[in-house]
N, CA and C atoms as an extended XYZ file, in Angstrom:
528
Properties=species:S:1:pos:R:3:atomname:S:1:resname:S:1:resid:I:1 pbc="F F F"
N         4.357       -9.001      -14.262 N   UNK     1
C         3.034       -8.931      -14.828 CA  UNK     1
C         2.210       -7.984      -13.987 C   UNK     1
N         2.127       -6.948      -14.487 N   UNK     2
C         0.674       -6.328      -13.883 CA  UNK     2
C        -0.493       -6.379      -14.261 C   UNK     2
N        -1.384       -7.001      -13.157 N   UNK     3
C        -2.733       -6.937      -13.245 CA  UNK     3
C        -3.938       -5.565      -13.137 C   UNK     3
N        -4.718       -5.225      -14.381 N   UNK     4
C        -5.704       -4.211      -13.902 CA  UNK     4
C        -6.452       -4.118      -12.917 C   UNK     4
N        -6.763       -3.279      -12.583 N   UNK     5
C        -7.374       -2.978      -10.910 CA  UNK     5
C        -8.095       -3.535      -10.577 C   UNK     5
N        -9.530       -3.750      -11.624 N   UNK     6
C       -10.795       -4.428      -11.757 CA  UNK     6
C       -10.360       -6.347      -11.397 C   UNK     6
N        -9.520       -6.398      -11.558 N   UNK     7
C        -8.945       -8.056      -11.427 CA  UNK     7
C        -8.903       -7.879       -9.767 C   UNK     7
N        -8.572       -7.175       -8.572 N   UNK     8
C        -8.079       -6.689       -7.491 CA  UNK     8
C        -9.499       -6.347       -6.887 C   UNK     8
N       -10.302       -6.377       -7.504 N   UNK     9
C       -11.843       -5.596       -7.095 CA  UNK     9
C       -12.547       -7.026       -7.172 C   UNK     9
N       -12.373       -7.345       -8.473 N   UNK    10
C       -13.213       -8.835       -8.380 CA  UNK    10
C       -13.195      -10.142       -7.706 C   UNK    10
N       -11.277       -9.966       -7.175 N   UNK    11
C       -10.939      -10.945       -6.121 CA  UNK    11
C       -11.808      -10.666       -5.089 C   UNK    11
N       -11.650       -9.336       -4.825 N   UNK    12
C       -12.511       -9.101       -3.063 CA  UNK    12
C       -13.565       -9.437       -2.863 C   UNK    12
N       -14.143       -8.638       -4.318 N   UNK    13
C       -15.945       -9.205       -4.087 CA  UNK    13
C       -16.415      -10.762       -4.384 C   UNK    13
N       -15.414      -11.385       -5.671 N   UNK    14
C       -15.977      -12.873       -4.809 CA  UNK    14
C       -15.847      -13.446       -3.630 C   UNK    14
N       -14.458      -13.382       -2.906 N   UNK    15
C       -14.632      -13.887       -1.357 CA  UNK    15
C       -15.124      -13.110       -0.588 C   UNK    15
N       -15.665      -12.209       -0.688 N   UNK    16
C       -17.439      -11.010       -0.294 CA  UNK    16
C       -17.873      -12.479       -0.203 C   UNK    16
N       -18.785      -12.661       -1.506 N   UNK    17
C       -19.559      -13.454       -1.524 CA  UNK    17
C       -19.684      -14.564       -0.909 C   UNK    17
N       -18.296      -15.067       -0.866 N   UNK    18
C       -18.194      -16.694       -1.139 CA  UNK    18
C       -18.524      -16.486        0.780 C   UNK    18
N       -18.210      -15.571        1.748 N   UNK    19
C       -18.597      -15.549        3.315 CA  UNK    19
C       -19.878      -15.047        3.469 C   UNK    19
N       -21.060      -15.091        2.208 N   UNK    20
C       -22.571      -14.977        2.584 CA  UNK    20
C       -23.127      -16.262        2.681 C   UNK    20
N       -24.379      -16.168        3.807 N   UNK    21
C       -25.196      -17.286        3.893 CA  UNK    21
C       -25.314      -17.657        2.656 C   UNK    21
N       -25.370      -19.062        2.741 N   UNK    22
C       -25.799      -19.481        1.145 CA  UNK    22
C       -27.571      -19.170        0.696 C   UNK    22
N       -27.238      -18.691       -0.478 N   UNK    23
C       -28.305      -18.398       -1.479 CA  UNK    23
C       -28.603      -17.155       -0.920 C   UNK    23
N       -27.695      -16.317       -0.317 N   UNK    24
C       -28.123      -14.583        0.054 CA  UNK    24
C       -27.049      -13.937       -1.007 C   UNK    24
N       -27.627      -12.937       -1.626 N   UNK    25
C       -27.045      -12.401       -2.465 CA  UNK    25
C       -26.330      -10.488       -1.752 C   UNK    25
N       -25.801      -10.298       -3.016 N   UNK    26
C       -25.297       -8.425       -2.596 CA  UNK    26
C       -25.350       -7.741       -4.035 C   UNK    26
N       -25.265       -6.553       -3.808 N   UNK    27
C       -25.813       -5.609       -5.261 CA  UNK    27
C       -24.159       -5.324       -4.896 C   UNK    27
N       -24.408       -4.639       -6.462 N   UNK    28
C       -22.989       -4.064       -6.814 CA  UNK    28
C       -23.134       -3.054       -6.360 C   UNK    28
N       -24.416       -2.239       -5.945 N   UNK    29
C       -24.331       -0.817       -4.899 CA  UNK    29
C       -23.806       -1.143       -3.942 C   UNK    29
N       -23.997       -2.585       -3.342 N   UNK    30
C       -23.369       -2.721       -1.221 CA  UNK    30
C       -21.969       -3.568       -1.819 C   UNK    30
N       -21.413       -3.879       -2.845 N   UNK    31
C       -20.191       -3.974       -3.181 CA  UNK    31
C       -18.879       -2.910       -2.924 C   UNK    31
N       -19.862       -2.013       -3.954 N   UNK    32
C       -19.086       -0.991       -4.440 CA  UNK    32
C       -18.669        0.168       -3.350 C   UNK    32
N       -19.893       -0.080       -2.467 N   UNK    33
C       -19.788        1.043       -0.879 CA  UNK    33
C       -18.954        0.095       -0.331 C   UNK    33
N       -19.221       -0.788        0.032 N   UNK    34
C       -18.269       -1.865        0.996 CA  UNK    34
C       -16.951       -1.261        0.460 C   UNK    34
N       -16.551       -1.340       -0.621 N   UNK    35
C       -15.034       -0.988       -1.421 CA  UNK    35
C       -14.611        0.035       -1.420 C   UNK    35
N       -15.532        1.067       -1.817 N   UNK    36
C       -15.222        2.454       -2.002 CA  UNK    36
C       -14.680        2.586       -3.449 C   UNK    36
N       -15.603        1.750       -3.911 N   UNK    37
C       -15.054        1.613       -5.592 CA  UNK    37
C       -16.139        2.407       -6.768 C   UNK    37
N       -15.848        2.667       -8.185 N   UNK    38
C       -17.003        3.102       -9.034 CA  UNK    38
C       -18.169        2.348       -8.743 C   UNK    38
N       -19.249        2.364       -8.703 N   UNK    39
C       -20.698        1.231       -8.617 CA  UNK    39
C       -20.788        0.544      -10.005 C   UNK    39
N       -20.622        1.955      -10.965 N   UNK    40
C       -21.157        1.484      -11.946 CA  UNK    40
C       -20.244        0.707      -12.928 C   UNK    40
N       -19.076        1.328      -12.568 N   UNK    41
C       -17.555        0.094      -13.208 CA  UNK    41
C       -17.733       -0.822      -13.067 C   UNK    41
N       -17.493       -1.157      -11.203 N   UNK    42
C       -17.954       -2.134      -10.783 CA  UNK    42
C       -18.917       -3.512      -11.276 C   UNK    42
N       -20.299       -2.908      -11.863 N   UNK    43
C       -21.523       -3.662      -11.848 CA  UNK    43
C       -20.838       -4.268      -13.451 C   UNK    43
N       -20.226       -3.323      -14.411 N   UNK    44
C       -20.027       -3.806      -15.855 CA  UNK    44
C       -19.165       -5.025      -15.505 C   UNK    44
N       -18.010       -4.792      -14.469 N   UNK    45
C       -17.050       -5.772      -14.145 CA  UNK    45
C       -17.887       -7.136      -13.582 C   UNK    45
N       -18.823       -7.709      -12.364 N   UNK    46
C       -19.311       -7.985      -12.369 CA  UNK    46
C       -20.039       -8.977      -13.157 C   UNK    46
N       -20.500       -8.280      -14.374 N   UNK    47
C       -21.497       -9.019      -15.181 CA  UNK    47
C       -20.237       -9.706      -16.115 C   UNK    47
N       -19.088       -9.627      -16.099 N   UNK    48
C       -18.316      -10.532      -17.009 CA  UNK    48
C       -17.952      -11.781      -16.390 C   UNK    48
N       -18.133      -12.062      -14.592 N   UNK    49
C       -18.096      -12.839      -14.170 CA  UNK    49
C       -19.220      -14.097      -14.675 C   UNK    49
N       -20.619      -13.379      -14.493 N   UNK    50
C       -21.493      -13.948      -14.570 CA  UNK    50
C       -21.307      -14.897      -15.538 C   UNK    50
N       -20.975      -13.946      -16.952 N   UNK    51
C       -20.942      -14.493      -17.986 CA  UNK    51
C       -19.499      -15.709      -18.547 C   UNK    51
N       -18.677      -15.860      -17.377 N   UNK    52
C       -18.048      -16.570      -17.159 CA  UNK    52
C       -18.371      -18.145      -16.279 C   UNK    52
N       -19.583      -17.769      -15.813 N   UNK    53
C       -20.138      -18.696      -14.340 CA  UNK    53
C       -19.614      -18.792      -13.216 C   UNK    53
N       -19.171      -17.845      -13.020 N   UNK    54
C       -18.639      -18.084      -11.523 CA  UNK    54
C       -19.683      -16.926      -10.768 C   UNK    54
N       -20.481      -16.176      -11.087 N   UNK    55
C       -21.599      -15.633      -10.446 CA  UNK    55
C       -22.794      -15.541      -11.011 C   UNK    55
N       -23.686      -15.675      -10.201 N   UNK    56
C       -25.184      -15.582      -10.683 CA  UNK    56
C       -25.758      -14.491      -10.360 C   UNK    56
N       -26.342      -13.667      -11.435 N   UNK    57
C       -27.472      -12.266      -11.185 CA  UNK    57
C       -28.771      -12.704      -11.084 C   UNK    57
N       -29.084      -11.887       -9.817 N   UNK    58
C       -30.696      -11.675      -10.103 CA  UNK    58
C       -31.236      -10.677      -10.277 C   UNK    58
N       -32.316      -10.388      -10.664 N   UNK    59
C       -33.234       -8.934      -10.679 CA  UNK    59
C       -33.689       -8.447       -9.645 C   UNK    59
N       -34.446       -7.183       -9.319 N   UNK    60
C       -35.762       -6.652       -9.141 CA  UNK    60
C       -34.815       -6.189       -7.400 C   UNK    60
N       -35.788       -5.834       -6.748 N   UNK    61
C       -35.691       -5.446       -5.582 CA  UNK    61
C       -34.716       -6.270       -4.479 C   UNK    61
N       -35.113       -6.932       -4.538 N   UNK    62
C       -34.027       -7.698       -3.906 CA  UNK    62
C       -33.171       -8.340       -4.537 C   UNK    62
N       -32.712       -8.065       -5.405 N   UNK    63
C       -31.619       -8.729       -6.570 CA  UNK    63
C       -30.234       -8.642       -6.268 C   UNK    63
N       -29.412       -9.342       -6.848 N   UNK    64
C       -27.667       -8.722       -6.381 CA  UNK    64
C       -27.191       -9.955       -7.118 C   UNK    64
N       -25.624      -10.341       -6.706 N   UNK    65
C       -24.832      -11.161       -7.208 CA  UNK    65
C       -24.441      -12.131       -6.267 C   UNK    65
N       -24.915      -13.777       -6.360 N   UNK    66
C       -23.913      -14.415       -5.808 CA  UNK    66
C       -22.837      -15.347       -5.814 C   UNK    66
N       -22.476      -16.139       -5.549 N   UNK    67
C       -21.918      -17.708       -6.544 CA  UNK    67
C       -22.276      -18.238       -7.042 C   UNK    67
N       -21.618      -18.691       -8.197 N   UNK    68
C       -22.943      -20.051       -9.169 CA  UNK    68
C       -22.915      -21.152       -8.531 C   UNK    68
N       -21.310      -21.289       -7.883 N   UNK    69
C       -21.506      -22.727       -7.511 CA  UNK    69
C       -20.736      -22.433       -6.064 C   UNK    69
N       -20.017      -23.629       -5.540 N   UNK    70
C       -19.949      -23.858       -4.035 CA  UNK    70
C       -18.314      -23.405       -4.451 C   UNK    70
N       -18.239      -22.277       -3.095 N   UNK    71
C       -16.571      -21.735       -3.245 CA  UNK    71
C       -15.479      -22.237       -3.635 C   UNK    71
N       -15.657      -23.965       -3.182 N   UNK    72
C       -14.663      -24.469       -3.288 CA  UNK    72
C       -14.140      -25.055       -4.909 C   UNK    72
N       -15.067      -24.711       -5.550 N   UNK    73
C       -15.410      -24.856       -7.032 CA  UNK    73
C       -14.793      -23.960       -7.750 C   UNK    73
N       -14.352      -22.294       -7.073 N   UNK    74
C       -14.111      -21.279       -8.042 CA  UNK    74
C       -12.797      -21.277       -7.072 C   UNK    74
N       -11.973      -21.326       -8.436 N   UNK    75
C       -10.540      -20.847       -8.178 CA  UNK    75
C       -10.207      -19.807       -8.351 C   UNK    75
N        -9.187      -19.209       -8.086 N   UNK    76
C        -8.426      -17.709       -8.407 CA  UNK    76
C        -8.495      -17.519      -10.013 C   UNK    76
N        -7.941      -18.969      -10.452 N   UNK    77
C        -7.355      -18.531      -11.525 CA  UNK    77
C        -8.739      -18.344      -12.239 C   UNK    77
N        -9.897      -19.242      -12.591 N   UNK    78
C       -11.036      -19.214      -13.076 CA  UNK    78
C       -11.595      -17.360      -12.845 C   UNK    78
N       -11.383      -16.836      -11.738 N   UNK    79
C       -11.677      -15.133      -11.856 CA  UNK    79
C       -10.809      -14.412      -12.250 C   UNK    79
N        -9.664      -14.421      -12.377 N   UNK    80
C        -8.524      -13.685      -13.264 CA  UNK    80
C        -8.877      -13.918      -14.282 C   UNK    80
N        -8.798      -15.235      -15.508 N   UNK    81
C        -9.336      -15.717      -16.554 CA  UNK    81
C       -10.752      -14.814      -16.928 C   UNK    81
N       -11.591      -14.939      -15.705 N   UNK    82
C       -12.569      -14.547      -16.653 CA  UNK    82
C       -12.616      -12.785      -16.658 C   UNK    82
N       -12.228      -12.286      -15.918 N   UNK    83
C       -11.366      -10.828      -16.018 CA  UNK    83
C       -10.403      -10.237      -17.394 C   UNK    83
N        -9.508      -10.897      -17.034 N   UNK    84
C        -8.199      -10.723      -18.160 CA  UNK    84
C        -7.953      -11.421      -19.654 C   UNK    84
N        -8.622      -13.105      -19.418 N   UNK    85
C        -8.342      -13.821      -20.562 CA  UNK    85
C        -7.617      -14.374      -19.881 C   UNK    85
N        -7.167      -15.257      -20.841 N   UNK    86
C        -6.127      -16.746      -20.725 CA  UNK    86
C        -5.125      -16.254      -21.542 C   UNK    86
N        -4.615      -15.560      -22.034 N   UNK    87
C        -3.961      -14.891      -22.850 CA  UNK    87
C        -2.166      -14.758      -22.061 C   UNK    87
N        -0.910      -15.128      -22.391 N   UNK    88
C         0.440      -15.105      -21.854 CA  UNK    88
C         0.681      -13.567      -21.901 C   UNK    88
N         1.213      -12.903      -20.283 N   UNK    89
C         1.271      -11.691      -21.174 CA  UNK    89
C         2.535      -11.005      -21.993 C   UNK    89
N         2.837      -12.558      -22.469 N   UNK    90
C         4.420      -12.129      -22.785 CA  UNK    90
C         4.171      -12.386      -24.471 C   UNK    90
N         4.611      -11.889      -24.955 N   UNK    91
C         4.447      -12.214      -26.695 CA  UNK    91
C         5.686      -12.403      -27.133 C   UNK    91
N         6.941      -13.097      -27.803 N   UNK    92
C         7.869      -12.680      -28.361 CA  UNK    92
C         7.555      -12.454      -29.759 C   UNK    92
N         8.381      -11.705      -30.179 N   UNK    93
C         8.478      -10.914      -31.133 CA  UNK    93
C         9.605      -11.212      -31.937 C   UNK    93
N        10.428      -12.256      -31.885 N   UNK    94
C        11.202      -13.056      -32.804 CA  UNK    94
C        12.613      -11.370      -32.587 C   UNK    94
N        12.957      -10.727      -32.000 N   UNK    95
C        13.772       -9.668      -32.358 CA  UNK    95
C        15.179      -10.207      -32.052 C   UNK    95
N        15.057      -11.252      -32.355 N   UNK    96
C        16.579      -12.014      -32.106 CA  UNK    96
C        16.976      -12.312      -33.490 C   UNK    96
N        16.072      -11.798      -34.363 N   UNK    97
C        16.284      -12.092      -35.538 CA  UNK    97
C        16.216      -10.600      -36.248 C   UNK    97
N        16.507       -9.670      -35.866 N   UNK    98
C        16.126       -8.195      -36.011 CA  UNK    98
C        17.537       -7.384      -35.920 C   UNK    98
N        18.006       -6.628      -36.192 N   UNK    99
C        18.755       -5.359      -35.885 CA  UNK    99
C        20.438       -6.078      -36.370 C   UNK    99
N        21.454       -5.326      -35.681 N   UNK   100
C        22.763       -5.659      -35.989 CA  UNK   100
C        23.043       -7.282      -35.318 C   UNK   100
N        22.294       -7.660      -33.967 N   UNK   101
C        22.216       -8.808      -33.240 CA  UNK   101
C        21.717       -9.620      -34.128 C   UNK   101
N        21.056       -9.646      -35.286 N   UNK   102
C        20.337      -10.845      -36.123 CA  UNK   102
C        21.146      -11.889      -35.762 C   UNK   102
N        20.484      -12.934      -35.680 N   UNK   103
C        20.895      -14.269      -35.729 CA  UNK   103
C        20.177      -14.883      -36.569 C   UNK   103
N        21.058      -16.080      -37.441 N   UNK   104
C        20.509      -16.741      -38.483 CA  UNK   104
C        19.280      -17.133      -38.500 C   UNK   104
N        18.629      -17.303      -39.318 N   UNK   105
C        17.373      -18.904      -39.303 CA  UNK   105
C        17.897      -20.108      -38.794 C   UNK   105
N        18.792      -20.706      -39.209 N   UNK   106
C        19.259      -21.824      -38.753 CA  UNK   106
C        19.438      -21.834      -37.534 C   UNK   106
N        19.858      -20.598      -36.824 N   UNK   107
C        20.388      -20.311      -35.124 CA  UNK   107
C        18.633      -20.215      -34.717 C   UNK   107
N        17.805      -20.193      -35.058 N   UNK   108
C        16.541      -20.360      -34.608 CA  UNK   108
C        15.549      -20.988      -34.976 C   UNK   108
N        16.081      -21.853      -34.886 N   UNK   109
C        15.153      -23.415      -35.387 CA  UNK   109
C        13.943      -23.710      -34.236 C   UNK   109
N        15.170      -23.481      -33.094 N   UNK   110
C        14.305      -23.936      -31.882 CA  UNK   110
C        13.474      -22.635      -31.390 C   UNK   110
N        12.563      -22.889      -30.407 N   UNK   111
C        11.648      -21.676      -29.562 CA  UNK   111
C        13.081      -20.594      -28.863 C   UNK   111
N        12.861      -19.479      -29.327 N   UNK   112
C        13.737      -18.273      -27.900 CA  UNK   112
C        13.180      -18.943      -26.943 C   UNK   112
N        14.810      -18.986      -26.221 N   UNK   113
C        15.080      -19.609      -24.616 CA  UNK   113
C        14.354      -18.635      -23.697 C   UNK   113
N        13.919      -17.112      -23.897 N   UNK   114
C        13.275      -16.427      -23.320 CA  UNK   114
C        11.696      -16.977      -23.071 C   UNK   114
N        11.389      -16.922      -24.648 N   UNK   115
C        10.096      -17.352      -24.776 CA  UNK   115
C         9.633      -18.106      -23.670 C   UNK   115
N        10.344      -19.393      -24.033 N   UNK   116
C        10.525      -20.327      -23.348 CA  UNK   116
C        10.034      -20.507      -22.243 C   UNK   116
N        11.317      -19.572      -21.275 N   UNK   117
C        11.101      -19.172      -19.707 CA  UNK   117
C        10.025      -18.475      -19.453 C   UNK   117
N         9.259      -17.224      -20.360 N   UNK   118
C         8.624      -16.641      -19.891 CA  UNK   118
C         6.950      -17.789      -20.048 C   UNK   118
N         7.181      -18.134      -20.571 N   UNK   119
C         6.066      -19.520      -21.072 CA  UNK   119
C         6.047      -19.850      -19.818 C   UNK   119
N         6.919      -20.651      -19.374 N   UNK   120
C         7.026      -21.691      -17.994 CA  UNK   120
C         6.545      -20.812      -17.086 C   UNK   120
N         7.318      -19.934      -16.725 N   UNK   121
C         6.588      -18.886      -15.220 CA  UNK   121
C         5.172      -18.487      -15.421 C   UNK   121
N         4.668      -18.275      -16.466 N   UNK   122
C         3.065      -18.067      -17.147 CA  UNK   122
C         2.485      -19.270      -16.777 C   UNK   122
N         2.731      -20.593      -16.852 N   UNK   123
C         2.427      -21.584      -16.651 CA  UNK   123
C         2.418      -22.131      -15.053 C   UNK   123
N         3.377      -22.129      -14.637 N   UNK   124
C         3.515      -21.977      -13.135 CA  UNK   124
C         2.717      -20.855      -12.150 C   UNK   124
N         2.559      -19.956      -12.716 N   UNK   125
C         1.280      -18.641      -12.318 CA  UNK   125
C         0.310      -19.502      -12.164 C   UNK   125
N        -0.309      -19.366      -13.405 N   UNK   126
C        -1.724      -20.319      -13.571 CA  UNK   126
C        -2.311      -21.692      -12.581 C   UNK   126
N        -0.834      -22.395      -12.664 N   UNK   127
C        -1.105      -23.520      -11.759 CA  UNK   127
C        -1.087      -23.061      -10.325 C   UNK   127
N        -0.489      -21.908       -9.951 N   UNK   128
C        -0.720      -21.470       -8.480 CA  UNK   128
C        -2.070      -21.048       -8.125 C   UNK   128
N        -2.606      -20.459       -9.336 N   UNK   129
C        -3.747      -19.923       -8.848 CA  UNK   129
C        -4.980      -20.895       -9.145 C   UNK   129
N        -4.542      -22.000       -9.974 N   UNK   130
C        -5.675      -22.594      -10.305 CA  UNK   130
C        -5.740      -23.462       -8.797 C   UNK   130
N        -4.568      -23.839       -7.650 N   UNK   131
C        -4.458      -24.733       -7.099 CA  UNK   131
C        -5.113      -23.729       -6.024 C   UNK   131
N        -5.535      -22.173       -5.687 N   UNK   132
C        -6.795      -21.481       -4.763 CA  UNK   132
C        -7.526      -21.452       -4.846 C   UNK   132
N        -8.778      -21.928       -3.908 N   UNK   133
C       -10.325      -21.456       -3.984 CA  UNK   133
C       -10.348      -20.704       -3.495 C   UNK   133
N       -11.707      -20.264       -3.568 N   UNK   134
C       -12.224      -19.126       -2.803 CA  UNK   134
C       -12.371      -19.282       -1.095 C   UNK   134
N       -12.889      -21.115       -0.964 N   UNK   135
C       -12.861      -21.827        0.028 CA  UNK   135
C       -11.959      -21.628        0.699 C   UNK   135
N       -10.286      -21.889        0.168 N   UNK   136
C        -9.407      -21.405        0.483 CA  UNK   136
C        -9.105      -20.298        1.424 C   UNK   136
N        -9.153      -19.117        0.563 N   UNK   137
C        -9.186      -18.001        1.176 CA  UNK   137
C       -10.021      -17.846        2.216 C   UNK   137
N       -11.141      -17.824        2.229 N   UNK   138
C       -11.944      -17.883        3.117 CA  UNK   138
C       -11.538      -18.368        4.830 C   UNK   138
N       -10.882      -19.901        4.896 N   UNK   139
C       -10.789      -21.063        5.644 CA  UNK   139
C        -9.486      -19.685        6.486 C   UNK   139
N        -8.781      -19.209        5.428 N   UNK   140
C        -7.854      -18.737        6.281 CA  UNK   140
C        -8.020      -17.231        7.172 C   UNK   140
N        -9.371      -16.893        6.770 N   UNK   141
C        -9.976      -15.840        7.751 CA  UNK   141
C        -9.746      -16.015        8.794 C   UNK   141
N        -9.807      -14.955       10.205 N   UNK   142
C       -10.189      -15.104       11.227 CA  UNK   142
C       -11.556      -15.616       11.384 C   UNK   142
N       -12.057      -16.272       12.229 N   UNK   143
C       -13.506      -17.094       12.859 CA  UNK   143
C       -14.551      -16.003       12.430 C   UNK   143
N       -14.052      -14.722       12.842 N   UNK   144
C       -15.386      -14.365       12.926 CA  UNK   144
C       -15.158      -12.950       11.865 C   UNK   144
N       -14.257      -13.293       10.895 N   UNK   145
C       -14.500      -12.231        9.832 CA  UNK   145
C       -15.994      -12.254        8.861 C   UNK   145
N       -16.523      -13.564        8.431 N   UNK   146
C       -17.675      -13.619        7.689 CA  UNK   146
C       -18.967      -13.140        8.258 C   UNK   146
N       -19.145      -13.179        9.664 N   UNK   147
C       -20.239      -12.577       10.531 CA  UNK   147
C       -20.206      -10.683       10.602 C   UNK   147
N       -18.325      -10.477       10.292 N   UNK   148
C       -18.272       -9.129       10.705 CA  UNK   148
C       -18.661       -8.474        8.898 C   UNK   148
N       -18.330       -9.626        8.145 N   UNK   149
C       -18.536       -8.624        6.623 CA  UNK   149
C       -20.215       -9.036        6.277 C   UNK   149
N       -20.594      -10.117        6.553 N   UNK   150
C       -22.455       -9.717        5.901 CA  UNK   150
C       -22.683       -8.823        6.996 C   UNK   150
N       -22.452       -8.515        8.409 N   UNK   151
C       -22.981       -7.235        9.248 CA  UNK   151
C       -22.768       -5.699        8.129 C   UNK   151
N       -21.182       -5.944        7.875 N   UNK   152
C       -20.763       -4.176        6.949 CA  UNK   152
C       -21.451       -4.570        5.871 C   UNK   152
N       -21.565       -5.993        5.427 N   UNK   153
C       -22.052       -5.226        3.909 CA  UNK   153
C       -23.684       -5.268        3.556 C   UNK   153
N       -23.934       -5.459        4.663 N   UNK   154
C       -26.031       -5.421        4.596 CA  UNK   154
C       -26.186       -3.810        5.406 C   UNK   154
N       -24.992       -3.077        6.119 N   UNK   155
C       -25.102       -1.928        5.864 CA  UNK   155
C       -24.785       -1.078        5.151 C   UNK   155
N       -24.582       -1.214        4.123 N   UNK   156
C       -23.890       -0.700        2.680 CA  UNK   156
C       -25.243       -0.677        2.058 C   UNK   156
N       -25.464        0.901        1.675 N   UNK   157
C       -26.569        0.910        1.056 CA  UNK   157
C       -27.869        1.320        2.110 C   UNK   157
N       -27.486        0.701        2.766 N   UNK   158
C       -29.054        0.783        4.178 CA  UNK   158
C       -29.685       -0.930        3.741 C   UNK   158
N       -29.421       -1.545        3.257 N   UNK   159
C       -29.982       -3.161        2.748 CA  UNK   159
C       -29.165       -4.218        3.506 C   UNK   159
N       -29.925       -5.326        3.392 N   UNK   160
C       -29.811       -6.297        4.137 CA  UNK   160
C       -29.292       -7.143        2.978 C   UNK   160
N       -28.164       -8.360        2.701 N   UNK   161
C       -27.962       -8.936        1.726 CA  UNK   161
C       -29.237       -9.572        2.079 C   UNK   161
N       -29.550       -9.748        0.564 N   UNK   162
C       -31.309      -10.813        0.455 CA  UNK   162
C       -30.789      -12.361        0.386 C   UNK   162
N       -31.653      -12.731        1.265 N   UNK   163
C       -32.089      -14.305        1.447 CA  UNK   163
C       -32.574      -14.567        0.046 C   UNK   163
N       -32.013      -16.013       -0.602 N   UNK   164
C       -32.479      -16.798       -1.913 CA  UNK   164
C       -32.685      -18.102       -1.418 C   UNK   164
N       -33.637      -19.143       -1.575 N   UNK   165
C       -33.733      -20.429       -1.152 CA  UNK   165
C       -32.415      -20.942       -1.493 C   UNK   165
N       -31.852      -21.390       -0.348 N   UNK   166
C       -30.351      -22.108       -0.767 CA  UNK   166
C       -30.677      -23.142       -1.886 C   UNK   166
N       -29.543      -23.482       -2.364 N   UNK   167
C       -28.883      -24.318       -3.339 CA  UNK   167
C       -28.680      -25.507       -3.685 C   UNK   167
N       -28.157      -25.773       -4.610 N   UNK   168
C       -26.307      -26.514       -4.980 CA  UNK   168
C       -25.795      -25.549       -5.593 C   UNK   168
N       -26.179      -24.529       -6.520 N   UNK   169
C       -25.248      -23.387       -6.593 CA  UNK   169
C       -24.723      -22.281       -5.625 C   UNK   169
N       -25.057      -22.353       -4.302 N   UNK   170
C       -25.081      -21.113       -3.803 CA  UNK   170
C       -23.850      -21.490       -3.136 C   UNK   170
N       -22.521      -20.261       -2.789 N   UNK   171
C       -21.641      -19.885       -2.449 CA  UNK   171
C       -21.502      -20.401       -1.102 C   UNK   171
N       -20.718      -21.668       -0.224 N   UNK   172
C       -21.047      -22.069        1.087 CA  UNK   172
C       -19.562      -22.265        1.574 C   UNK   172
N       -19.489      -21.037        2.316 N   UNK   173
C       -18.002      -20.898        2.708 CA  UNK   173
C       -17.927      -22.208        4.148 C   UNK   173
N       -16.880      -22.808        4.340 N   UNK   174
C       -16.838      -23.444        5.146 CA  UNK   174
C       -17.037      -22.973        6.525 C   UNK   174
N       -17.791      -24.321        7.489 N   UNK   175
C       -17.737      -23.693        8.756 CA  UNK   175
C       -16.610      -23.494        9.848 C   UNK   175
N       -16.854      -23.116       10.538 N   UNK   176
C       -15.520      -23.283       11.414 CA  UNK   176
C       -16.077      -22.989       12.843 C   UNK   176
């Protein structure tokens, strides 16, 4: 299965997030510099999260993106999903029933044994990733990676990630 790039961009920048003070946000400008990625790809990518809930936008001058809810809440799979879809990326196409290989109707009563398999490993994916948070990831940082990325990424841009009155939605990576 290959995943589009933007799926690889959106992993990073939520556990970005999920190692900001809670209720401090980041623009998709100090994203996108942090990355070295399009800004403006970026920001479209972004807003499908939102619209998924796993990030919250704000406006105006000090505006940016942060968690809706507490890291340990957003799984992998919940940001792939809201990236890609829920969608298998395997389709069969019944071609076992096609060409000089045809096999009867009767010989396919049951699901292709392919199908099948490719079903299960699709399924087993999902449950791997549904079983990561962001928390997760995070926990397995070095100590002092979250101090070293809001330092790079409040210089991204020349901005400081902005302070929001903390939460229950805001992104609260564990301490350590």
């Amino acid at each position: 299965m290959k995943l589009p790039v933007s799926t690889e961009w959106l992993l990073h920048c939520a556990a970005t997030l999920a190692q900001l003070d809670p209720g401090a946000t980041a623009s998709a400008a100090q994203l996108a510099q942090y990355y070295d990625i399009p800004a403006a790809y970026l920001a479209k990518q972004l807003q499908g999260l939102v619209k998924a809930g796993v990030l919250v936008a704000t406006t105006g001058p000090r505006g940016g993106f942060r968690l809706a809810r507490p890291a340990a809440e957003i799984t992998l799979l919940r940001i792939v999903e809201a990236v890609d879809g829920t969608a298998s990326p395997y389709e069969c196409r019944e071609i076992r029933q096609q060409g000089l290989g045809a096999l009867s109707p009767e010989e396919c009563r049951n699901t292709c044994v392919l199908a099948e398999k490719m079903a299960e490993a699709h399924d087993a994916w999902r449950r791997s990733l549904a079983g990561v948070s962001l928390a997760d990831i995070i926990a397995t940082l070095p100590r002092t990676a979250p101090a070293r990325t809001r330092a790079r990424l409040a210089s991204a841009t020349g901005a400081t990630p902005s302070r929001r009155a903390p939460g229950p939605a805001a992104g609260d990576p564990p301490s350590r």
